[in-house]
C-alpha positions as CSV (number, residue, x, y, z in Angstrom):
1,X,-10.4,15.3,-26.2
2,X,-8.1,17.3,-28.2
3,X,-4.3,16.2,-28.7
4,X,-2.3,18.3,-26.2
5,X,-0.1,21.1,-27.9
6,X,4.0,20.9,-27.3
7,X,4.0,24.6,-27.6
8,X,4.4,27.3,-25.0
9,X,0.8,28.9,-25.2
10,X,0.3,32.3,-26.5
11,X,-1.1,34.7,-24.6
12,X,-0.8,38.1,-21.6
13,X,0.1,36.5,-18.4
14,X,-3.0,37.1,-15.8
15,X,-0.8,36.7,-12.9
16,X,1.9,34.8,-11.0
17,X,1.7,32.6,-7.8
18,X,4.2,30.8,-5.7
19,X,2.5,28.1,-5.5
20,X,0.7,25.9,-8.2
21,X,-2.3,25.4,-5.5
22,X,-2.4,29.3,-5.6
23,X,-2.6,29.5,-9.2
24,X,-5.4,26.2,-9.2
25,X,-7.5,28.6,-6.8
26,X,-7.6,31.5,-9.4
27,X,-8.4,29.4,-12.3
28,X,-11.1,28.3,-9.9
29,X,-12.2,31.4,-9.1
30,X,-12.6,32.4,-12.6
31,X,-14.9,28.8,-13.6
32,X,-16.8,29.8,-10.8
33,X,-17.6,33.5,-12.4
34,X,-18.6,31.6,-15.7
35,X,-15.2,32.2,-17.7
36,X,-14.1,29.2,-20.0
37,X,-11.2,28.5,-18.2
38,X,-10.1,26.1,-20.9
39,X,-8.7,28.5,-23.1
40,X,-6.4,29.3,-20.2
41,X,-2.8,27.5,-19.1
42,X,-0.6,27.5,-15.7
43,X,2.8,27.8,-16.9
44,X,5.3,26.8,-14.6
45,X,8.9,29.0,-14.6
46,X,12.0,29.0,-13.1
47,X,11.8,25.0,-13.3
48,X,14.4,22.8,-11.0
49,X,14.6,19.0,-10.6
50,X,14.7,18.5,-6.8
51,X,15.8,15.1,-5.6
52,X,14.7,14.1,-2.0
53,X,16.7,11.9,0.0
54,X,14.2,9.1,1.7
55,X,17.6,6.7,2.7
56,X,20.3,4.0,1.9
57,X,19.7,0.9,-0.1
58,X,20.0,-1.9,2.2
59,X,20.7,-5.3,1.5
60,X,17.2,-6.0,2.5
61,X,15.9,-3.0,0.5
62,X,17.3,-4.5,-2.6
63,X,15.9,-7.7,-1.9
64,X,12.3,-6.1,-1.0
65,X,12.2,-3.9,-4.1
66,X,14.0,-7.2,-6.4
67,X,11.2,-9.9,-4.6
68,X,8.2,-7.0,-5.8
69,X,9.4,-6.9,-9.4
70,X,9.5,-10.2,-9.8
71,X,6.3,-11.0,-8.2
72,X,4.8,-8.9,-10.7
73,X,6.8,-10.9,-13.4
74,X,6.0,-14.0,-12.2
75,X,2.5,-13.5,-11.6
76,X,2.4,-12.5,-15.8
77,X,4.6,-15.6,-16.8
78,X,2.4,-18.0,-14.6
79,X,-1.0,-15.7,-16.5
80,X,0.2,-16.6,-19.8
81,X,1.3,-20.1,-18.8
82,X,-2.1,-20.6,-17.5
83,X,-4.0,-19.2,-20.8
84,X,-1.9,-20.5,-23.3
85,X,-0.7,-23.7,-21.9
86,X,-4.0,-26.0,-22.5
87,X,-6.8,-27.3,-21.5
88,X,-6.1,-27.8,-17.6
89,X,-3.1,-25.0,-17.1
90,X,-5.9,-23.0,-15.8
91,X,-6.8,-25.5,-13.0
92,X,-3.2,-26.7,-12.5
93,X,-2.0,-23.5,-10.5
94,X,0.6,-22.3,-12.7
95,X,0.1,-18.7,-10.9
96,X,1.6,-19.5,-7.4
97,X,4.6,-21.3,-9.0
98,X,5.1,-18.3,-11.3
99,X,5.2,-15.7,-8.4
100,X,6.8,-18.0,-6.1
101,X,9.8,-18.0,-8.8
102,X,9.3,-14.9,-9.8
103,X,10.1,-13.5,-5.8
104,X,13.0,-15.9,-5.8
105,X,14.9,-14.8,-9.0
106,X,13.6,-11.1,-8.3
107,X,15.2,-11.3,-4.5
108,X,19.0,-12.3,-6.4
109,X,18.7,-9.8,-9.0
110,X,18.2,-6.8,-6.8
111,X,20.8,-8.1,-4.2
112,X,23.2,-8.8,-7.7
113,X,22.9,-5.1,-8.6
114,X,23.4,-3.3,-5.6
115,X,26.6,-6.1,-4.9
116,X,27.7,-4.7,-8.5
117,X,26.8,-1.0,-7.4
118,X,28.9,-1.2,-3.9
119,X,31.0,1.5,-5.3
120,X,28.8,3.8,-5.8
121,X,26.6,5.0,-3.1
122,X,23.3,3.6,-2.6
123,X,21.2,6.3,-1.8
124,X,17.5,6.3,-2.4
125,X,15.6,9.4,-4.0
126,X,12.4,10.9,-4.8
127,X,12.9,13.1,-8.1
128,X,10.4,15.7,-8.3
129,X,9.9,18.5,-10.7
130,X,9.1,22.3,-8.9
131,X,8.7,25.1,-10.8
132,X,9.5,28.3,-9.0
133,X,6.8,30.5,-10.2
134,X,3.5,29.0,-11.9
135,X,1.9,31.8,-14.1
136,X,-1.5,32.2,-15.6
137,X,-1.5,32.9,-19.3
138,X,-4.4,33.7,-21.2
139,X,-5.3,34.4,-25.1
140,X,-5.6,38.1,-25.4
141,X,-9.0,38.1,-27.0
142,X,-10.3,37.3,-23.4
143,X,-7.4,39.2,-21.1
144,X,-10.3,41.5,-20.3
145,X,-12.6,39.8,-19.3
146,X,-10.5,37.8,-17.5
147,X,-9.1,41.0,-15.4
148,X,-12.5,42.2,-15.2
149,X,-13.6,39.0,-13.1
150,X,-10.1,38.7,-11.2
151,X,-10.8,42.7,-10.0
152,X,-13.5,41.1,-7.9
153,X,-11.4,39.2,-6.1
């Protein structure tokens, strides 16, 4: 697979859609009329950050999301107690303790933070990037063909 460019492509731009499902359905349309779509790119313009609201932090919130982490962190401290710790770590269960502690410290960690966070507001988000138009671009050696296909649309 080749190393993806960090350059705006080079190209005519085929069209624009609203939508990057819109601009899917032509590339689509064009693979399914036997052009190489991989010499084309759906450029998204007009880019925004959009931050949905899904609620407030609750205490319990922070202690959900702080007991998840450290599950997860438990569960690898007890995995490389249990590997590395001898003969009979394996057999000795040092996985349950591990996540059992790791919930515990976890639970007073997130509940620390958002005690030392009071003053800001807890709010939760969902940051999502949206472009506002997504266009096709394509290499001019194959705009024509491209158009040609598109026209039978």
């Amino acid at each position: 697979m080749a190393k993806p460019s960090m350059q705006l492509p080079v190209g005519e731009v085929l069209g624009s859609y609203r939508t990057h499902d819109e601009a899917n359905g032509t590339v689509q349309f064009l693979a399914q009329h036997g052009f190489p779509v991989a010499s084309l790119s759906i450029v998204g313009t007009d880019v925004r950050i959009v931050e949905q609201v899904t609620g407030m932090l609750t205490w319990a919130a922070a202690a959900g999301r702080g007991a998840l982490t450290g599950a997860w962190m438990g569960l690898f401290v007890g995995l490389l107690l249990a590997l590395f710790g001898g003969n009979e770590s394996l057999t000795s269960g040092a996985l349950l303790p591990g996540i059992v502690i790791g919930v515990g410290f976890g639970m007073l960690w997130g509940i620390l933070v958002k005690a030392l966070g009071r003053k800001k507001a807890s709010v939760m988000l969902r940051p999502q990037v949206i472009a506002g138009t997504y266009e096709i671009v394509c290499p001019p050696a194959r705009v024509n063909e491209a158009r040609e296909i598109l026209s039978r649309r």
